[in-house]
mmCIF file as Biopython writes it, N, C-alpha, C and O atoms, coordinates in Angstrom:
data_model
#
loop_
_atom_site.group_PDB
_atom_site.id
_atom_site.type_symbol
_atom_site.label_atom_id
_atom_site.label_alt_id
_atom_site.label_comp_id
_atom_site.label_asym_id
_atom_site.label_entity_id
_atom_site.label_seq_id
_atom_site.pdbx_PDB_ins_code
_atom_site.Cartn_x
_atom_site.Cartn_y
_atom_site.Cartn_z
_atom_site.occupancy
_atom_site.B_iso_or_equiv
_atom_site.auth_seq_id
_atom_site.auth_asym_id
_atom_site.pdbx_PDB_model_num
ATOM 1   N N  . UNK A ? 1  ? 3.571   166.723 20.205 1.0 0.0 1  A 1 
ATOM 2   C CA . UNK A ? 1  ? 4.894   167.001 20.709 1.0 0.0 1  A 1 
ATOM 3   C C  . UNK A ? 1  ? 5.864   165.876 20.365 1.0 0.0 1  A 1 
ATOM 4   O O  . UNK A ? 1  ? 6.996   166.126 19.952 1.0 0.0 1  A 1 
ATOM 5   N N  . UNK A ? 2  ? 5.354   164.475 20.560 1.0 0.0 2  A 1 
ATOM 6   C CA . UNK A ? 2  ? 6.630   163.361 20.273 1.0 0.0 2  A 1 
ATOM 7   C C  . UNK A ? 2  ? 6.766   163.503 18.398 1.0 0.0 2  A 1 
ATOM 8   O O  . UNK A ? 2  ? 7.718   163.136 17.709 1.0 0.0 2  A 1 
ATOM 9   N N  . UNK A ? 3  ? 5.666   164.056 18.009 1.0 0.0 3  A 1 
ATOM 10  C CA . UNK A ? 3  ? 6.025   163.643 16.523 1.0 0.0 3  A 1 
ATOM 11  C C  . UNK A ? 3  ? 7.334   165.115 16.230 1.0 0.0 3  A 1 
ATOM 12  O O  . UNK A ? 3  ? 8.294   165.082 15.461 1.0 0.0 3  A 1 
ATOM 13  N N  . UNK A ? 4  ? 6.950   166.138 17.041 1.0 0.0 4  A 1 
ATOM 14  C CA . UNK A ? 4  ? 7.912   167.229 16.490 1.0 0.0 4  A 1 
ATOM 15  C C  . UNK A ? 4  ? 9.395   166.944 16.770 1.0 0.0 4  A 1 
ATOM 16  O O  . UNK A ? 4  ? 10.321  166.995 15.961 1.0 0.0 4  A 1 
ATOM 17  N N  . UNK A ? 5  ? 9.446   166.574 18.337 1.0 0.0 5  A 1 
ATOM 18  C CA . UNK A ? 5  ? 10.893  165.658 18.889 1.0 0.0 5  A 1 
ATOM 19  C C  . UNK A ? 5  ? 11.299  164.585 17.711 1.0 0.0 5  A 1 
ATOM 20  O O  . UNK A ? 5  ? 12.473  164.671 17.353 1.0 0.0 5  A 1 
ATOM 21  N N  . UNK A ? 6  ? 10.784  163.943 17.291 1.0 0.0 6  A 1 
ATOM 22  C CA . UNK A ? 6  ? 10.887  162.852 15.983 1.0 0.0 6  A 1 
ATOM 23  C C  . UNK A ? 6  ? 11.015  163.370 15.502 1.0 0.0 6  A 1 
ATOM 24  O O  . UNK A ? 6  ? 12.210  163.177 15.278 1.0 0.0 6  A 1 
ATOM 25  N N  . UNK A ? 7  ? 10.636  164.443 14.716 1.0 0.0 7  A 1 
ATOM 26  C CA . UNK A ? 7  ? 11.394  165.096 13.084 1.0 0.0 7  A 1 
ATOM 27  C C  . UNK A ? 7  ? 12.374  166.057 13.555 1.0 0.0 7  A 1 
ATOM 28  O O  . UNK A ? 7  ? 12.575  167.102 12.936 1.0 0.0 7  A 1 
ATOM 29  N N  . UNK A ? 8  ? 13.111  165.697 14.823 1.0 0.0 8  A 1 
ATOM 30  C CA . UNK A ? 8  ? 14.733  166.918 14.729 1.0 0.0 8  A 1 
ATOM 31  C C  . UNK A ? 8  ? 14.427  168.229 15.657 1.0 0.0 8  A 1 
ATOM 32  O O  . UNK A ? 8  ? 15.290  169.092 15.818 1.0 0.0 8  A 1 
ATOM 33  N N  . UNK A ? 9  ? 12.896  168.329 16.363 1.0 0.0 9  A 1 
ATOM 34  C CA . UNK A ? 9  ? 13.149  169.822 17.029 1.0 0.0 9  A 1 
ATOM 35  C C  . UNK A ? 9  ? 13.825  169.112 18.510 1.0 0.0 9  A 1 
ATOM 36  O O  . UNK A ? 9  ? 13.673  167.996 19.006 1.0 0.0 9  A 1 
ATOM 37  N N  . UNK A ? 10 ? 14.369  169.926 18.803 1.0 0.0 10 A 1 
ATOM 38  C CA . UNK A ? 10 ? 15.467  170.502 19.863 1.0 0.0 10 A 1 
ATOM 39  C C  . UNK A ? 10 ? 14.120  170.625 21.090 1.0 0.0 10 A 1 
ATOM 40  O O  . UNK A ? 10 ? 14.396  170.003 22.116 1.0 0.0 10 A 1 
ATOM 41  N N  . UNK A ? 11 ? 13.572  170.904 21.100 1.0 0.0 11 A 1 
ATOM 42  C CA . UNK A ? 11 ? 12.270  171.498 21.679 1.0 0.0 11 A 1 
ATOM 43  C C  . UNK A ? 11 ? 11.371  171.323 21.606 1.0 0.0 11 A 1 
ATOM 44  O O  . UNK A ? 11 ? 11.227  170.814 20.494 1.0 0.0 11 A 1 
ATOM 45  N N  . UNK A ? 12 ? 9.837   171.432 22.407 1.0 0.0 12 A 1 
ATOM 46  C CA . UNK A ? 12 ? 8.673   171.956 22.053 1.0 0.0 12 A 1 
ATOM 47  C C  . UNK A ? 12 ? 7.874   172.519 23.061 1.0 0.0 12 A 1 
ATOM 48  O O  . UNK A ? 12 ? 7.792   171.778 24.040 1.0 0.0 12 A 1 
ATOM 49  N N  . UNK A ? 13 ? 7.271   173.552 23.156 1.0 0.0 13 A 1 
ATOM 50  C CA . UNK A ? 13 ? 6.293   174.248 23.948 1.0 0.0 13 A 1 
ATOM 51  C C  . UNK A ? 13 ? 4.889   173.515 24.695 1.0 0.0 13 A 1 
ATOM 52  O O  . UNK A ? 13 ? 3.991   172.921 24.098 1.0 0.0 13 A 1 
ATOM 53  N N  . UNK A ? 14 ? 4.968   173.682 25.737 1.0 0.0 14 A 1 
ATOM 54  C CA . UNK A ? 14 ? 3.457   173.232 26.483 1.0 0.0 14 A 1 
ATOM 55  C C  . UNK A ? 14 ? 2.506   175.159 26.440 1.0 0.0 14 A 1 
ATOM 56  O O  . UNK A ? 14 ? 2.890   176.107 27.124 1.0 0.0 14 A 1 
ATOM 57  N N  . UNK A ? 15 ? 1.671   175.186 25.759 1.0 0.0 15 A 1 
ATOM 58  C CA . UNK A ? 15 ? 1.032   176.645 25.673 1.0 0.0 15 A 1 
ATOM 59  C C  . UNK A ? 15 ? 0.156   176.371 26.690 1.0 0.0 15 A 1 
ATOM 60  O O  . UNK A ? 15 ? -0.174  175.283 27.162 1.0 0.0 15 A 1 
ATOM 61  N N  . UNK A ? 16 ? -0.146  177.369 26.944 1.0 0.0 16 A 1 
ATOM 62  C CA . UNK A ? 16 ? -1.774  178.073 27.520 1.0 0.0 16 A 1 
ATOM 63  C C  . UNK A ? 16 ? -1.787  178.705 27.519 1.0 0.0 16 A 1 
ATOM 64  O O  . UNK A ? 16 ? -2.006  179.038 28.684 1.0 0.0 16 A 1 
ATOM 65  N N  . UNK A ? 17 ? -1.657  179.901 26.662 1.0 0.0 17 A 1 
ATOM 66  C CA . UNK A ? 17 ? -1.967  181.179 25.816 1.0 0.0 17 A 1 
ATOM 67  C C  . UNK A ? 17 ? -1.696  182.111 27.310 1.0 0.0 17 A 1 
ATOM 68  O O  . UNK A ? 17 ? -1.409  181.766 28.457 1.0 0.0 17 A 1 
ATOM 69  N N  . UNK A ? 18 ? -1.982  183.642 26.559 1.0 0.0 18 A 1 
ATOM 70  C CA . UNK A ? 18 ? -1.861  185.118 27.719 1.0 0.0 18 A 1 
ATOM 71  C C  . UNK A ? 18 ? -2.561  184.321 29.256 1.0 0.0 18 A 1 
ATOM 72  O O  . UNK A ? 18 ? -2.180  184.145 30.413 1.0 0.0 18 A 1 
ATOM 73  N N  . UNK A ? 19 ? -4.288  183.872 28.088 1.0 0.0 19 A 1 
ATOM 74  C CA . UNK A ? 19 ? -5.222  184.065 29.410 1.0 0.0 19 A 1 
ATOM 75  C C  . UNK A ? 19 ? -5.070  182.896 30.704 1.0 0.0 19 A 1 
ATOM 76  O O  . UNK A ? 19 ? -5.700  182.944 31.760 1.0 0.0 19 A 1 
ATOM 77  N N  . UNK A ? 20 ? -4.135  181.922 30.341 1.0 0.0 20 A 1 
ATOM 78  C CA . UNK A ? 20 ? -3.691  180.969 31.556 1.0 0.0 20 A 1 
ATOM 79  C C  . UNK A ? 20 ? -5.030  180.146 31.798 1.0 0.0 20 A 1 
ATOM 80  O O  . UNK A ? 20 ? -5.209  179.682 32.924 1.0 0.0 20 A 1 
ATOM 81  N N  . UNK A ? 21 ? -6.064  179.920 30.718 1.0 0.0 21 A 1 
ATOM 82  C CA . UNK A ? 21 ? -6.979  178.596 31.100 1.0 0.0 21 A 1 
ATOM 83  C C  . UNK A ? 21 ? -7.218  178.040 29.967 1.0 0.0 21 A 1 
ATOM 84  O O  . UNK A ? 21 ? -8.189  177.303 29.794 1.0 0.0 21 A 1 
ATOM 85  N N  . UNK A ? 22 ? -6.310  178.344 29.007 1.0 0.0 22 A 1 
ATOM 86  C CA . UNK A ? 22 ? -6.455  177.317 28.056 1.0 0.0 22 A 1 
ATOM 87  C C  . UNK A ? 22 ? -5.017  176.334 27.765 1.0 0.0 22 A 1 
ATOM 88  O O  . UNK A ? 22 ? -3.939  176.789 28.147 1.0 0.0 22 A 1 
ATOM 89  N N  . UNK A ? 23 ? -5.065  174.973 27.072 1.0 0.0 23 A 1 
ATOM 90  C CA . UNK A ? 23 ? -3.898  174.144 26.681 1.0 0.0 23 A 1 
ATOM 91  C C  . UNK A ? 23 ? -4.086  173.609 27.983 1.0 0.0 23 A 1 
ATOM 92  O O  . UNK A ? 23 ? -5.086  173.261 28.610 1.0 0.0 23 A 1 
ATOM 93  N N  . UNK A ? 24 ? -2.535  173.636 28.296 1.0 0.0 24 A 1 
ATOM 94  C CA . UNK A ? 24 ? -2.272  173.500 30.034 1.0 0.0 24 A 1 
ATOM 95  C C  . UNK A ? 24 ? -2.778  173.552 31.091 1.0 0.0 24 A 1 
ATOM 96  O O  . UNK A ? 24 ? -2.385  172.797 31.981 1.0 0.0 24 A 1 
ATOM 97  N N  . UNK A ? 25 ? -3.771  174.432 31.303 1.0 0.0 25 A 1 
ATOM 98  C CA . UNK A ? 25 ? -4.361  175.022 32.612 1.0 0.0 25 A 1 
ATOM 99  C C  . UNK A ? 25 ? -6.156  174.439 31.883 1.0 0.0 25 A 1 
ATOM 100 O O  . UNK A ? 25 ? -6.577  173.897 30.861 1.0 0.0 25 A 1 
ATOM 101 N N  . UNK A ? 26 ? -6.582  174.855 32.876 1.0 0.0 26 A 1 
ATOM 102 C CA . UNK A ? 26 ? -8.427  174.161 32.796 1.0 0.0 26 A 1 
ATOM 103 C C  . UNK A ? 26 ? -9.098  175.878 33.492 1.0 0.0 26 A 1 
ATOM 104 O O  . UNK A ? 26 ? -8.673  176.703 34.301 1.0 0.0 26 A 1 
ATOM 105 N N  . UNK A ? 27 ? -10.174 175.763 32.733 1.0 0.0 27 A 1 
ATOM 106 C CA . UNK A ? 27 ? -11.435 177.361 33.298 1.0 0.0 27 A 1 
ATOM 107 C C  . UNK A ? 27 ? -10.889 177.348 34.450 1.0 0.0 27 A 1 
ATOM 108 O O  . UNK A ? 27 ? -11.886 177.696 35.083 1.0 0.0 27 A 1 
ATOM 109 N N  . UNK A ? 28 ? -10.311 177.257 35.016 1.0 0.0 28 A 1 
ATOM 110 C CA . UNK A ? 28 ? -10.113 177.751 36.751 1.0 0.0 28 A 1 
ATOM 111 C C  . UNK A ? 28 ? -8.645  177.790 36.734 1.0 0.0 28 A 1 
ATOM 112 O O  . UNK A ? 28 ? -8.110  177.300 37.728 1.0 0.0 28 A 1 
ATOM 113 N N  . UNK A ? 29 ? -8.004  178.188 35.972 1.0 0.0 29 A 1 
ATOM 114 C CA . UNK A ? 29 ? -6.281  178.595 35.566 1.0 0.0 29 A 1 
ATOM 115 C C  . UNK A ? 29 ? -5.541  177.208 36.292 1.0 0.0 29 A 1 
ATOM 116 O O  . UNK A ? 29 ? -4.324  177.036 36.213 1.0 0.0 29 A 1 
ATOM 117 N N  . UNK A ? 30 ? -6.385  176.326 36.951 1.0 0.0 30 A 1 
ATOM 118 C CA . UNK A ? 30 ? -5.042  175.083 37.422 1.0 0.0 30 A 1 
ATOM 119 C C  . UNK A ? 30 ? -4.577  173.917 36.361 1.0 0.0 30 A 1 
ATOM 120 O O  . UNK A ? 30 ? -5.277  173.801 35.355 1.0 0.0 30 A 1 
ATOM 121 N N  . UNK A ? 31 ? -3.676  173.221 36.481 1.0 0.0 31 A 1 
ATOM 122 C CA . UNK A ? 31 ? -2.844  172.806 35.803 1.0 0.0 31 A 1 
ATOM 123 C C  . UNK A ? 31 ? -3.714  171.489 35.412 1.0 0.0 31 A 1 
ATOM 124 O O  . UNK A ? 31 ? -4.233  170.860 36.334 1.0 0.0 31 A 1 
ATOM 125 N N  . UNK A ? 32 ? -3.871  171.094 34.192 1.0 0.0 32 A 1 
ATOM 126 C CA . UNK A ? 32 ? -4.320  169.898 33.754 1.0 0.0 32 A 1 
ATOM 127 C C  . UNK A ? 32 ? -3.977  168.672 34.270 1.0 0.0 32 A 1 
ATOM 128 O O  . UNK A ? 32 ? -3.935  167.860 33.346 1.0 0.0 32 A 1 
ATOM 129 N N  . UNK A ? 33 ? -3.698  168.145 35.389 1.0 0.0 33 A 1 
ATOM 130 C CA . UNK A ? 33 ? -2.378  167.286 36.172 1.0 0.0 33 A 1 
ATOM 131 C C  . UNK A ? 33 ? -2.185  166.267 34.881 1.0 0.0 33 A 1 
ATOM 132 O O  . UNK A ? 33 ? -1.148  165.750 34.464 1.0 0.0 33 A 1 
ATOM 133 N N  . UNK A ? 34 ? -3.825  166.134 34.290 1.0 0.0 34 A 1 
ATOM 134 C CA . UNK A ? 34 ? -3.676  164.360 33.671 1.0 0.0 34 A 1 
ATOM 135 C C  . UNK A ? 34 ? -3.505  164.632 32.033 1.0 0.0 34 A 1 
ATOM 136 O O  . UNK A ? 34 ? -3.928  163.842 31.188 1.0 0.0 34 A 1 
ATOM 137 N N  . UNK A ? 35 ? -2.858  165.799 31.743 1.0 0.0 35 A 1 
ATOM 138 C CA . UNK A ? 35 ? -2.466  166.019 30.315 1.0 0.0 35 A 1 
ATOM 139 C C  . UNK A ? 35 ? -0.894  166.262 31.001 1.0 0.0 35 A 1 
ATOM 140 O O  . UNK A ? 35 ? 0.220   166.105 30.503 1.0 0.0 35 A 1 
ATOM 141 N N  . UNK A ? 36 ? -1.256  166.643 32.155 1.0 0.0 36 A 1 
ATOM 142 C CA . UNK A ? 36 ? 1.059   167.128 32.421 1.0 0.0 36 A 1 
ATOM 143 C C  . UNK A ? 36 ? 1.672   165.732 32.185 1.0 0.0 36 A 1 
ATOM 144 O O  . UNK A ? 36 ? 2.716   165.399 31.625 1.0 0.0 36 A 1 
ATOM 145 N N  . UNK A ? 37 ? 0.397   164.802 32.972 1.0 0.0 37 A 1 
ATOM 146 C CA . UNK A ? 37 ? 1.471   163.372 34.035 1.0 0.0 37 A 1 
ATOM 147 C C  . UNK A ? 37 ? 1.812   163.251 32.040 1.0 0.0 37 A 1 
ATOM 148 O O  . UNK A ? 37 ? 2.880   163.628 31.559 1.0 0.0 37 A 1 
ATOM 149 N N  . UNK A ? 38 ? 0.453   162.562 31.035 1.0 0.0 38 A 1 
ATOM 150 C CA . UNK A ? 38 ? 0.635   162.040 29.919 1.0 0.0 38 A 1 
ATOM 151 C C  . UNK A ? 38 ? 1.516   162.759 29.386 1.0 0.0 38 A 1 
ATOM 152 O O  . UNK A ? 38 ? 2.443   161.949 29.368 1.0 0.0 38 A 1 
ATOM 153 N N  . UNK A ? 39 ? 2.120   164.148 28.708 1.0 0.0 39 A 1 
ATOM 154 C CA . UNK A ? 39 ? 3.174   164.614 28.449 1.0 0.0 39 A 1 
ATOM 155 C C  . UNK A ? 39 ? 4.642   164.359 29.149 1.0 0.0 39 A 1 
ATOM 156 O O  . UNK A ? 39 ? 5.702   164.178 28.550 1.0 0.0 39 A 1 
ATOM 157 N N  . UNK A ? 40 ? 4.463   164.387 30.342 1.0 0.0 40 A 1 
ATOM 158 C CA . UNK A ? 40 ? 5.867   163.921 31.167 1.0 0.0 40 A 1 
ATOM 159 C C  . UNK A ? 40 ? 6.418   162.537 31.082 1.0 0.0 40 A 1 
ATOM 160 O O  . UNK A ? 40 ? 7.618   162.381 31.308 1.0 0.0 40 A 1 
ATOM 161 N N  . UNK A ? 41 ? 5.488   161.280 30.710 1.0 0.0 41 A 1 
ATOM 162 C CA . UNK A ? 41 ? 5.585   159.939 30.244 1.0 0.0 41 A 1 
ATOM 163 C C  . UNK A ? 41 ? 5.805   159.799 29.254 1.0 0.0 41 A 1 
ATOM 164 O O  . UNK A ? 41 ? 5.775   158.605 28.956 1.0 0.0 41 A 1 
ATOM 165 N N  . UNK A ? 42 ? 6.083   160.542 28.337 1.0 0.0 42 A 1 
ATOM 166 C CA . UNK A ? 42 ? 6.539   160.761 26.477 1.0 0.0 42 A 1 
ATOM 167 C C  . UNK A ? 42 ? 7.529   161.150 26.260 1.0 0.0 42 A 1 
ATOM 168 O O  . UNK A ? 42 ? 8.144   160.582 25.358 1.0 0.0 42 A 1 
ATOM 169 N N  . UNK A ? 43 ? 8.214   162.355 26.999 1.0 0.0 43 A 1 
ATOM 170 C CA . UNK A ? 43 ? 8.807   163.327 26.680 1.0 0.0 43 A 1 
ATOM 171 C C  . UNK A ? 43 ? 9.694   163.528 28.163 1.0 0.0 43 A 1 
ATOM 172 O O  . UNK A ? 43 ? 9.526   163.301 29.362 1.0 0.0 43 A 1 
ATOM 173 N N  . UNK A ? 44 ? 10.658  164.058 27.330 1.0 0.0 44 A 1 
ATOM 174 C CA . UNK A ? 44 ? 12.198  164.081 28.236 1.0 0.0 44 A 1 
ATOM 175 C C  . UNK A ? 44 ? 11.486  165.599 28.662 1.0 0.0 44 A 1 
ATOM 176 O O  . UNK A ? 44 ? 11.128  166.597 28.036 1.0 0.0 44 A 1 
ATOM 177 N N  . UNK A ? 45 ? 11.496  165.237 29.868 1.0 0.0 45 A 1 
ATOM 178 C CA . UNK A ? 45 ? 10.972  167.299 30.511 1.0 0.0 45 A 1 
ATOM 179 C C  . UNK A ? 45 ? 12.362  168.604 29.969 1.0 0.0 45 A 1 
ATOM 180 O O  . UNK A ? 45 ? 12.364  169.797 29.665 1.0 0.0 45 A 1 
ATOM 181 N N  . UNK A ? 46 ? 13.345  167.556 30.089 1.0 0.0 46 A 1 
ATOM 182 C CA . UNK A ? 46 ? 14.482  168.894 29.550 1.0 0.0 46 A 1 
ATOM 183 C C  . UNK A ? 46 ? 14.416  169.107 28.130 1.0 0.0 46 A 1 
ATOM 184 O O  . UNK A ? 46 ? 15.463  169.505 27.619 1.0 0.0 46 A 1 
ATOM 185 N N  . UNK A ? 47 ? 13.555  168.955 27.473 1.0 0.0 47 A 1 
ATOM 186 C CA . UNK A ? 47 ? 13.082  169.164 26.086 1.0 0.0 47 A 1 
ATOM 187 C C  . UNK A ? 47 ? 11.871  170.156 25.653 1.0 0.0 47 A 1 
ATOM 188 O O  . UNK A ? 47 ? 11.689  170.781 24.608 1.0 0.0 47 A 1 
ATOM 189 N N  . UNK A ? 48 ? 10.997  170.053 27.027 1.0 0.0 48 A 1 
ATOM 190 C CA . UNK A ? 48 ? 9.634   170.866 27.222 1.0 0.0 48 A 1 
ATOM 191 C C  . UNK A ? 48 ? 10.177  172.150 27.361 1.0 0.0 48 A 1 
ATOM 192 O O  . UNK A ? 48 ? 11.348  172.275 27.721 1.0 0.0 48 A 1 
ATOM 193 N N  . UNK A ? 49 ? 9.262   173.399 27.051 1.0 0.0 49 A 1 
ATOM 194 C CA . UNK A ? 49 ? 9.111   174.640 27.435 1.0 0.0 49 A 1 
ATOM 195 C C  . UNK A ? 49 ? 8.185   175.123 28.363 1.0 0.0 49 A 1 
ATOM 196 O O  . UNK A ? 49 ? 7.634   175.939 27.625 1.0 0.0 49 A 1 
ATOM 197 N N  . UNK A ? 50 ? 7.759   175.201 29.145 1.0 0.0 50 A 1 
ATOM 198 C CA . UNK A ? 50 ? 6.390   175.194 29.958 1.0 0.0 50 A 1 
ATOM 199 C C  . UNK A ? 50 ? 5.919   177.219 29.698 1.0 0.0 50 A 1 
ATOM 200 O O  . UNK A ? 50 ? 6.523   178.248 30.000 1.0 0.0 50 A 1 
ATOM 201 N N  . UNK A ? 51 ? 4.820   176.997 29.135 1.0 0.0 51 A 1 
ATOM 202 C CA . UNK A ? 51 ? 4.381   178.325 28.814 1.0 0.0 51 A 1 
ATOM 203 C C  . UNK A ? 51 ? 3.485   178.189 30.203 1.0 0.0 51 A 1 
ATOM 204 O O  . UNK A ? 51 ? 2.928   177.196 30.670 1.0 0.0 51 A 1 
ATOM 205 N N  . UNK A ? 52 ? 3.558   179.731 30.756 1.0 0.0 52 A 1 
ATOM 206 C CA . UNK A ? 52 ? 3.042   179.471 32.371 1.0 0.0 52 A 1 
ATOM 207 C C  . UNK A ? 52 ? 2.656   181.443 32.466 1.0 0.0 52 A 1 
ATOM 208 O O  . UNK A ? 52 ? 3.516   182.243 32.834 1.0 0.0 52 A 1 
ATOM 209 N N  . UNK A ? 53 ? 1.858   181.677 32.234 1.0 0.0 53 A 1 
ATOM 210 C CA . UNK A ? 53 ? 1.467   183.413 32.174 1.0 0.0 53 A 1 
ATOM 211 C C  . UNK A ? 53 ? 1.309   183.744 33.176 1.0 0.0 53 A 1 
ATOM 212 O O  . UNK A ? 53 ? 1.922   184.731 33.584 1.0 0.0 53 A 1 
ATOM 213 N N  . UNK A ? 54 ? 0.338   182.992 34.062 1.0 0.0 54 A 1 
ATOM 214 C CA . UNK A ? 54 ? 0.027   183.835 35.256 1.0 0.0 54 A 1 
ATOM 215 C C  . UNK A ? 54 ? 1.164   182.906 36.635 1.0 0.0 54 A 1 
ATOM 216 O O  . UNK A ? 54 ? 1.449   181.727 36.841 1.0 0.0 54 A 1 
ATOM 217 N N  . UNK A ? 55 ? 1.553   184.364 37.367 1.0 0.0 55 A 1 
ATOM 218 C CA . UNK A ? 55 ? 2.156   184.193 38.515 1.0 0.0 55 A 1 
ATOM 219 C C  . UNK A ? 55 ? 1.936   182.884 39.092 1.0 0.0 55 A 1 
ATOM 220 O O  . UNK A ? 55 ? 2.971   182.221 39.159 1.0 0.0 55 A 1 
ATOM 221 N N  . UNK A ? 56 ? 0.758   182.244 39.583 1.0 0.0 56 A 1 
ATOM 222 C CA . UNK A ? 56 ? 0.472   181.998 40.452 1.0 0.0 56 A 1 
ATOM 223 C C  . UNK A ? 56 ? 0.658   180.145 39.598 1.0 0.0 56 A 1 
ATOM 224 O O  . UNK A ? 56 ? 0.893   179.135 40.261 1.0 0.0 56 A 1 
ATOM 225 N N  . UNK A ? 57 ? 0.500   180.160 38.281 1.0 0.0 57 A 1 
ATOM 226 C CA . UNK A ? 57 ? 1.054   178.750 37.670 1.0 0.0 57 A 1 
ATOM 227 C C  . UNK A ? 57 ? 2.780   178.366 37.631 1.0 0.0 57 A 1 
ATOM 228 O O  . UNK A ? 57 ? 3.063   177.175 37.500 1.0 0.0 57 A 1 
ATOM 229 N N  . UNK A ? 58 ? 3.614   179.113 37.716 1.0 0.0 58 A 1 
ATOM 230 C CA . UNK A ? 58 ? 4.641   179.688 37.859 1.0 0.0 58 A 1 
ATOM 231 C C  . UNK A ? 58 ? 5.288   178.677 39.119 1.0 0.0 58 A 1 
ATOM 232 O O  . UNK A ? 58 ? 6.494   178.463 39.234 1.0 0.0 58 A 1 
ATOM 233 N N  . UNK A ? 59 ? 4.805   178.417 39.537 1.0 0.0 59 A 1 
ATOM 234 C CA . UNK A ? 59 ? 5.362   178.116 40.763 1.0 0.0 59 A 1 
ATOM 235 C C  . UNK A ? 59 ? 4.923   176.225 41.133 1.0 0.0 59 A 1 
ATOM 236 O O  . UNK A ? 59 ? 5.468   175.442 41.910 1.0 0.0 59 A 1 
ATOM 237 N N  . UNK A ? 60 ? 4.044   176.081 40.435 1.0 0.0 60 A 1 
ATOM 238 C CA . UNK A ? 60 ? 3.342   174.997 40.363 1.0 0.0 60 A 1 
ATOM 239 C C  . UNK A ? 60 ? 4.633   173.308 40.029 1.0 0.0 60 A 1 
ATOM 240 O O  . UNK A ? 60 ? 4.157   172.177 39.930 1.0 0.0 60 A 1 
#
């Protein structure tokens, strides 16, 4: 993500696909805390996209 912010994107996506336990989320659909905190210490959050499928991450 910091290298894409470095070459000019506007943006970049946090995924965890349809099924909500992969990327972001862990086998039990909750949120990786210690890949969020390390992404949130890099990266301006108003730059992130948070891909979030199921309801119940949504809110997190």
């Amino acid at each position: 993500m910091t290298s894409e912010i470095s070459s000019g994107s506007w943006k970049v996506i946090a995924e965890s696909r349809e099924s909500g336990n992969t990327g972001m989320y862990d086998s039990n659909f909750q949120i990786d805390e210690k890949l969020f905190n390390l992404i949130v210490s890099k990266i301006d959050t108003n730059k992130i996209i948070w891909e979030t499928p199921l309801k119940g991450q949504q809110s997190w």
